[in-house]
N, C-alpha and C positions, 0 to 999 in steps of 0.2 A: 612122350607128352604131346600131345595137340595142340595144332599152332593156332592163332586164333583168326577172326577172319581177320579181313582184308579192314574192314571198317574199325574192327575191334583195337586192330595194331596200329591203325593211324590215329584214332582215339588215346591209347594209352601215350605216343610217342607225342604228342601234343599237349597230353599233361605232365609230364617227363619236361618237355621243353617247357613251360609255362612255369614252372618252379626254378627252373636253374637261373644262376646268375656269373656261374663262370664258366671262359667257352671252351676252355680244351676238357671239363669235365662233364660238358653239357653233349660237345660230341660224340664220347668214350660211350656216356650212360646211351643218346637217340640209335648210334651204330650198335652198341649189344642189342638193345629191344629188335630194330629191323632184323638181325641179322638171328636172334634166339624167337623171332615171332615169320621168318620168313622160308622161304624155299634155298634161298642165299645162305651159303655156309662160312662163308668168309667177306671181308667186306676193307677196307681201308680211305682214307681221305685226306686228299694235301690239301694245303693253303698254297695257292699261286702269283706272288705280288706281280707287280706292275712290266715287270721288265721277263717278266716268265721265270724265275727261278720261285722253284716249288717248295715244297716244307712235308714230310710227314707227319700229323700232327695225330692220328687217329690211326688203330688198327684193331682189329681183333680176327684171331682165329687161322692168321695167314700160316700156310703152307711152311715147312722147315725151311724148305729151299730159298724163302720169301723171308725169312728174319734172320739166316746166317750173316755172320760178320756185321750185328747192330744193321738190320735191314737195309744193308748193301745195296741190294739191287733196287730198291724203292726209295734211296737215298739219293740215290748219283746217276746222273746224267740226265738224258732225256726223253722223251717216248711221246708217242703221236697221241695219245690223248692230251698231251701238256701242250704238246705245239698245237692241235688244234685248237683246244682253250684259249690259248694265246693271241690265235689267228681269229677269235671269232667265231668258226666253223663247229662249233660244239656248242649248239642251243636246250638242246634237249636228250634226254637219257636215251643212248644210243648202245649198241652190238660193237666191241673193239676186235674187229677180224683178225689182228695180228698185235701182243705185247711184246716190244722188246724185254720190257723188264722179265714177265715169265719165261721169254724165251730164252734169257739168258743162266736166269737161275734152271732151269731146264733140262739144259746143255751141262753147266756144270754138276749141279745134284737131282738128276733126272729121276730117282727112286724118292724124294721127298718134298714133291712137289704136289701131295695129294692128289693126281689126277686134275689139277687144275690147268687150264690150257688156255682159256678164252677168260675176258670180266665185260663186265657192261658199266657204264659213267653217265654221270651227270651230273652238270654246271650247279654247284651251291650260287644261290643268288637272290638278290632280295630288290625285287624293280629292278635297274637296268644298273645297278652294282653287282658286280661275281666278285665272289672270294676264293673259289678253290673247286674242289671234284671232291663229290662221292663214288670210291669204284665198288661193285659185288663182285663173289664169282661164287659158280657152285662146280663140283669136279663133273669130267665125262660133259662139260656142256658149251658147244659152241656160239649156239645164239637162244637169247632168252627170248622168251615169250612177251607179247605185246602185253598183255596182264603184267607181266614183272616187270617190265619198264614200266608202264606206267605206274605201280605201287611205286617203284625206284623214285620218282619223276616228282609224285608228291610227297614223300619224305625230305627228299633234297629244297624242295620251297618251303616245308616247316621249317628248317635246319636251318635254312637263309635266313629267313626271319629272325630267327633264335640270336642267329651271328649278328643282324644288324640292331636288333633291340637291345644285346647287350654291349655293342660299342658303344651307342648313343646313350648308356648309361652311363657306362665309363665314363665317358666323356664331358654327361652333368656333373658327376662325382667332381672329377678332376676340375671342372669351371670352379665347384664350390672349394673344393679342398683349397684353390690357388686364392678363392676371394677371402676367405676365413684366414688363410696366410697374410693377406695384405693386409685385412685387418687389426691382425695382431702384432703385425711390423709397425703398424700407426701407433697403437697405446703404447707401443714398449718406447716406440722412440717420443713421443710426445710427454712419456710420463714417467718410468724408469731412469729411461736414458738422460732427461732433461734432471731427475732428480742426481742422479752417480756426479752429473758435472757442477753439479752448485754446491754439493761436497768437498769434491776438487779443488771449487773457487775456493770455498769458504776455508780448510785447511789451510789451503795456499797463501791466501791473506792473513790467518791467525799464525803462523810460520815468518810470519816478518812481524808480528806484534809484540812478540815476544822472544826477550834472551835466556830465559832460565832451559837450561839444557837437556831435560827431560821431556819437559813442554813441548821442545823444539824436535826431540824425535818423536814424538808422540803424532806430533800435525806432520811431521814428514811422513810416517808410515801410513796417515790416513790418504795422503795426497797420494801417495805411489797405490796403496793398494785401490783406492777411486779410480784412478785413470788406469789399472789392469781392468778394474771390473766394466768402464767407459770402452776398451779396446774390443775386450768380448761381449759385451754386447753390440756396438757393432759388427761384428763379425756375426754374430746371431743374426739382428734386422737383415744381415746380407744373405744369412742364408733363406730366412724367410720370404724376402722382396727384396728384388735387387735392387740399387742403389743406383739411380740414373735411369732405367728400364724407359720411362715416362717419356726419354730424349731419344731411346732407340735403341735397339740388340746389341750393336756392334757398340756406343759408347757405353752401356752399360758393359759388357765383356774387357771395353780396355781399361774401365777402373779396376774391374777385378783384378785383372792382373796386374797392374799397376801392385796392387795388396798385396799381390804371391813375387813380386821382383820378379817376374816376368816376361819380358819384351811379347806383345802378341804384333802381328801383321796379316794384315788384314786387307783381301780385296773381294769386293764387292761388284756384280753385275747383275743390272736389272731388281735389282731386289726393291718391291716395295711394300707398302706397310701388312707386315703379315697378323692374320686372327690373331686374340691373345694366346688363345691356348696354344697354338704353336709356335708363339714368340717366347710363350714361358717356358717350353718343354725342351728347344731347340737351345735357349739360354740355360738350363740345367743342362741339359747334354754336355755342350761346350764348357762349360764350367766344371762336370765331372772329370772332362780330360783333360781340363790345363790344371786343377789340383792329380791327377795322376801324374802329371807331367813334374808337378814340382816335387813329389811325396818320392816318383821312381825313375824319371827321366833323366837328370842328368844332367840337364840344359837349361838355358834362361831364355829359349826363343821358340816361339811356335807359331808355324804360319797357320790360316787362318780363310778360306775361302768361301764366298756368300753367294751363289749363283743360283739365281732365277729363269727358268727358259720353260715358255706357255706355262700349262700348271703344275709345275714341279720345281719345289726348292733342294737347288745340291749343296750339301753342306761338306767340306773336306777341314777335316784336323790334320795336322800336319807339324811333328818334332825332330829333332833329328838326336837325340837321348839314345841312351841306352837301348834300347826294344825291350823285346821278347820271343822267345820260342811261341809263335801262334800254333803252331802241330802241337805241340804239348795239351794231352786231353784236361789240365785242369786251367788252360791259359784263359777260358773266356767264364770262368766261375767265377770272378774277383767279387766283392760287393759291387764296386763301381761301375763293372761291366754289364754286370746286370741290372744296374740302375739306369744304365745309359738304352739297353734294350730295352727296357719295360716302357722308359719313356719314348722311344722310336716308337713303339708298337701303340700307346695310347694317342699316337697322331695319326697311325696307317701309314707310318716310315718301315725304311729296310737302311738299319744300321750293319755294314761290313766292316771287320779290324783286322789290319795286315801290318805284322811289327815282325824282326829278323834281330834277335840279340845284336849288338854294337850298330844298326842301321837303322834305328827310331820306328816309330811309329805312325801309321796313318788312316786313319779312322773317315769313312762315307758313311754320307748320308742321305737316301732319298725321300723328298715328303712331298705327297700329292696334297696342292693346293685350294 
């Protein structure tokens, strides 16, 4: 099949990106087009947070050597296109004269490494934000042609874009999703919840009005079953908008728990008044683990740490409960866990979980501020 030109494939991969609105499937679909419209036979791309730990998050077409053991060698450790990215020193789509990672799948599965030996990279980036690397390679080729970097060069700036248009979506989403929450937390408690208690009242005073004993269970059962329906529904408004939030992260967290019998402790440096969205998101985080804490933990204590240094808020959870086998491949599928990620990741956090059966659990957080 005939590839198409050079104009043709930056053409289609821009209307490819202009439609999507999710980014690990917006990569999957830009990486096949480059890679089925290119000279490039294979192609892959991490995400790099803040602190250089990388992510596979995109691949197609990689070499056997290159996907054995859930793509091993492009999972673990590190390699000099990461450290330069890191370092800065990787501005533009560049020739990588030496892979560890190829060299070591190489080494070990040398017959299935398709002749692949050399890739060439560059900086996914949107204005003076990077997210990650795009790498190519095609077999038998040590250094690509200035033509293929530079096609490389401007695919990787559509991509940026792509990456950054759909964060700051997200991210309106998530503003509304939270305002339409507080919304609805208002009517329920202004209107619902005000009516469940004048039920309550009103029971409770016909319950002393009367001695006929039927009567009298009758307004008892209305009063007990009001004040269940009074209980969850607040428990609802809590989960909608938290209760106190308005006074600050930390007193809203220690009513919470105060709710779940609890003890939380709590210290705090430098922290000050953080955006909503990521006082909301930071506040579900912590909330998803001190209800884990009470559902599988164990314990009634969980420390509690809020630390700010320049732009970066560190968040550490911390139980001393039961644990878990974190090496166990289903330990981070939980709901919860995944809800605790999804929301790290709608901030540009890197949540980490380390728990050891009978020696608790303790859960980081990093989020650029």
């Amino acid at each position: 099949m005939e590839k198409p030109t050079r104009l043709a494939l930056l053409k289609e991969i821009a209307e490819f990106l202009n439609e999507e609105t999710e980014t690990y499937s917006m990569l999957q679909g830009a990486l096949k087009s480059l890679i089925d419209g290119s000279e490039f036979t294979t192609g892959w791309i991490f995400f790099i947070d803040e602190v250089g730990q990388h992510e596979l998050v995109s691949y197609i077409n990689l070499p056997g050597a290159l996907e054995k053991n859930n793509c091993q060698y492009m999972c673990e450790g590190t390699c000099w296109c990461v450290q330069a990215y890191q370092n800065k020193k990787l501005t533009k789509a560049s020739n990588i004269i030496n892979c560890s990672r190829i060299n070591l799948a190489n080494r070990a599965y040398h017959e299935e490494t398709d002749g692949v030996t050399h890739h060439a990279t560059v900086p996914l980036r949107s204005g003076e934000e990077q997210f990650g690397l795009l790498n190519v390679a095609t077999p038998h080729t040590k250094r690509y042609s200035e033509e293929n970097l530079e096609l490389l060069e401007s695919v990787a700036l559509q991509i940026g874009s792509a990456i950054k248009r759909i964060l700051l979506t997200n991210q309106e989403k998530e503003a509304a999703r939270i305002s339409e929450r507080n919304r609805l937390a208002r009517d329920l408690h202004d209107s619902v919840n005000q009516m469940l208690f004048s039920v309550k009242l009103t029971a409770h005073a016909a319950l002393g009005m009367t001695q006929e004993e039927v009567s009298r269970k009758a307004f008892q059962v209305i009063e007990d079953t009001s004040q269940q329906a009074v209980n969850e529904m607040r428990a609802l408004i809590w989960q909608l908008k938290p209760v106190g939030l308005e006074q600050g992260l930390v007193n809203a967290l220690k009513q919470y728990s105060e709710l779940l019998q609890l003890e939380l402790l709590v210290k705090v440096e430098g922290l000050i008044k953080l955006p909503n969205l990521i006082e909301e998101n930071v506040y579900r985080i912590v909330q998803e683990a001190i209800n884990n804490t009470k559902k599988h933990g164990d314990t009634t204590q969980v420390k509690l740490n809020l630390i700010q240094k320049l732009d970066y808020l560190y968040v550490t959870i911390v139980d001393f409960g039961k644990g878990f086998d974190a090496t166990h491949p289903n330990s981070y599928h939980s709901h919860g866990i995944n809800n605790m990620k999804q929301r790290s990741k709608q901030i540009n956090g890197k949540l980490m979980i380390e728990s050891q059966p009978s020696k608790g659990t303790q859960i980081y957080i990093t989020i650029p501020l």
